[in-house]
C-alpha positions in Angstrom: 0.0 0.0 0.0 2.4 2.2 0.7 4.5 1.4 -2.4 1.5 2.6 -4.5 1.0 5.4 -2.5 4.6 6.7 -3.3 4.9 5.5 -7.1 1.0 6.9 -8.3 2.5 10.9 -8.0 6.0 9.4 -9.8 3.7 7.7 -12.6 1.8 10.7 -13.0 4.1 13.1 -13.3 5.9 10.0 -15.8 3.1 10.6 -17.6 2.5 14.1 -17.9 6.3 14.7 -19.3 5.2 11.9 -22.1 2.4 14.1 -23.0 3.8 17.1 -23.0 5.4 18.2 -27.1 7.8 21.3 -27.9 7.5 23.1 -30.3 10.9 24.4 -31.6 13.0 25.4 -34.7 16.8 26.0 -34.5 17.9 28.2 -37.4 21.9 28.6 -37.8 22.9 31.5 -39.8 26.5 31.7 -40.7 27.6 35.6 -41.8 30.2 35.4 -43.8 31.7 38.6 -46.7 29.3 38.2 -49.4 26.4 35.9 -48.2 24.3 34.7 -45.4 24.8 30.6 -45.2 21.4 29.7 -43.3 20.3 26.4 -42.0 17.0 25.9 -40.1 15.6 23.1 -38.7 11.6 22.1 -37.3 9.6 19.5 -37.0 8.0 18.1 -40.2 4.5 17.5 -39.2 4.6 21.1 -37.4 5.3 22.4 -41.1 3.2 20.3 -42.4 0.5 21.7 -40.1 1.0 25.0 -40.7 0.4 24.7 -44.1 -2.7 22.5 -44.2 -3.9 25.2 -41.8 -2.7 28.3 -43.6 -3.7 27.2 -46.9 -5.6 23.9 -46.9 -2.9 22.3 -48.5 -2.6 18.2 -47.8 0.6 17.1 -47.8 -0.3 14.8 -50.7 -0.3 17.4 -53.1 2.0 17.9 -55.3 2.1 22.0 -55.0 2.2 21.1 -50.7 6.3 21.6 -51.3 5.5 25.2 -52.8 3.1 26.3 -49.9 6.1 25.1 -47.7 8.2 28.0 -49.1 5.6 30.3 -49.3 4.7 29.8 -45.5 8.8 30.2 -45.0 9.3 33.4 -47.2 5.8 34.7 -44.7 7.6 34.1 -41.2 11.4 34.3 -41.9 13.0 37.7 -43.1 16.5 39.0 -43.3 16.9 43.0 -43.0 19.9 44.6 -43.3 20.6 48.7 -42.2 16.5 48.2 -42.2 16.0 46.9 -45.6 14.6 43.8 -46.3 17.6 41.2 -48.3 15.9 38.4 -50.9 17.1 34.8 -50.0 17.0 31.8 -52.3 15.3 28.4 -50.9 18.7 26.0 -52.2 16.6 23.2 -50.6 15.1 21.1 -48.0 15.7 17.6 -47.4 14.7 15.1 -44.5 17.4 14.3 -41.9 17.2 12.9 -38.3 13.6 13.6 -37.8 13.7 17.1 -38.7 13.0 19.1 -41.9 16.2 21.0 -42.9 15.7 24.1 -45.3 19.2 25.5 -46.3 19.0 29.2 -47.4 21.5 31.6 -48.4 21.1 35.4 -48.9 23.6 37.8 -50.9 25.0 40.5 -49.0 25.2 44.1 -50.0 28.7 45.6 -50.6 29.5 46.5 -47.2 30.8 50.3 -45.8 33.8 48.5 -43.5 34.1 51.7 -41.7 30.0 52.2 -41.0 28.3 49.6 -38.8 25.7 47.6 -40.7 22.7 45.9 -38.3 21.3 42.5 -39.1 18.1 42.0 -38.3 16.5 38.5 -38.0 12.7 38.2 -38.0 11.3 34.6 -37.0 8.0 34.3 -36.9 7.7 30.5 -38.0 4.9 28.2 -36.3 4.5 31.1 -33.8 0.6 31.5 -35.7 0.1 27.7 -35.0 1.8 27.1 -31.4 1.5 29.5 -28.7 4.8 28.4 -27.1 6.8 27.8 -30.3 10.5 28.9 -29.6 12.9 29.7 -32.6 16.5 29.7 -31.6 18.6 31.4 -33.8 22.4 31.2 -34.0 24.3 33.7 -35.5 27.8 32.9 -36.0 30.6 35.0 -37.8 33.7 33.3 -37.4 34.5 32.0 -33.7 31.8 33.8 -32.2 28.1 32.4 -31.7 25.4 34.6 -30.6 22.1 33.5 -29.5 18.3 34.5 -29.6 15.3 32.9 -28.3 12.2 34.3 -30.6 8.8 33.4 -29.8 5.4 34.9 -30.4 6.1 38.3 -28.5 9.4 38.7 -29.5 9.9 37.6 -33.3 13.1 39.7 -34.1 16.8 39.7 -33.5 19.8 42.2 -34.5 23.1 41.7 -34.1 25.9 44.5 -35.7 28.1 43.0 -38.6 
């Protein structure tokens, strides 16, 4: 009796962390002289859900890979100096359970002696989940720096 008394609270809570989903994309953007490298990762059946949802899209038809872009080119935007920078979609491929879009974006000729801001704006799955979080690395050379966006905050900027 008292065996079951101690392990039902252990089993629950067990079973409440089983339960429980997150609901996160990691997004790696390597800055480097003349482009933006850019790898994200998510969840494919969060994508796919976003875009059955967005645009009642199954994931049976053959245009579903073009709503995917569209929904990306929607929630994820590069600015730089405050002026939004065109990426090309190179591709996205299934690997380890996730979905992995690589991106790259041209940079503008650069002023060396100005300071130039990058801005990041990450909005992705943040209109399907309320607690989506969508880390973003930025990484120029040996330094990493790190943002948590999320519904409320969908924006990072980092100087280059």
């Amino acid at each position: 009796m008292k065996l079951t008394f101690y392990l039902l609270p252990v089993l629950f809570l067990l079973q409440s962390f089983a339960l429980h989903k997150y609901y996160v994309s990691v997004t790696e953007i390597h800055i480097e002289k003349k482009a933006l490298q850019i790898i994200m990762r998510t969840f494919p059946d969060d994508m796919e859900r976003a875009v059955e949802d967005n645009y009642h899209i199954q994931p049976e038809n053959p245009k579903f890979k073009q709503y995917m872009e569209i929904y990306l080119r929607e929630h994820f935007q590069i600015l730089i100096d405050g002026q939004d920078r065109e990426y090309k979609i190179l591709g996205s491929t299934d690997e380890d359970n996730f979905l992995v879009f690589l991106l790259e974006s041209k940079l503008p000729p650069l002023d060396a002696k100005q300071k130039h801001q990058l801005q990041i704006k990450n909005s992705l799955l943040t209109d399907i989940y309320d607690d989506q979080k969508n880390i973003v690395h930025l990484i120029k050379g040996n330094k990493k720096t790190s943002f948590i966006l999320n519904r409320q905050n969908i924006s990072a900027k980092i100087s280059l």
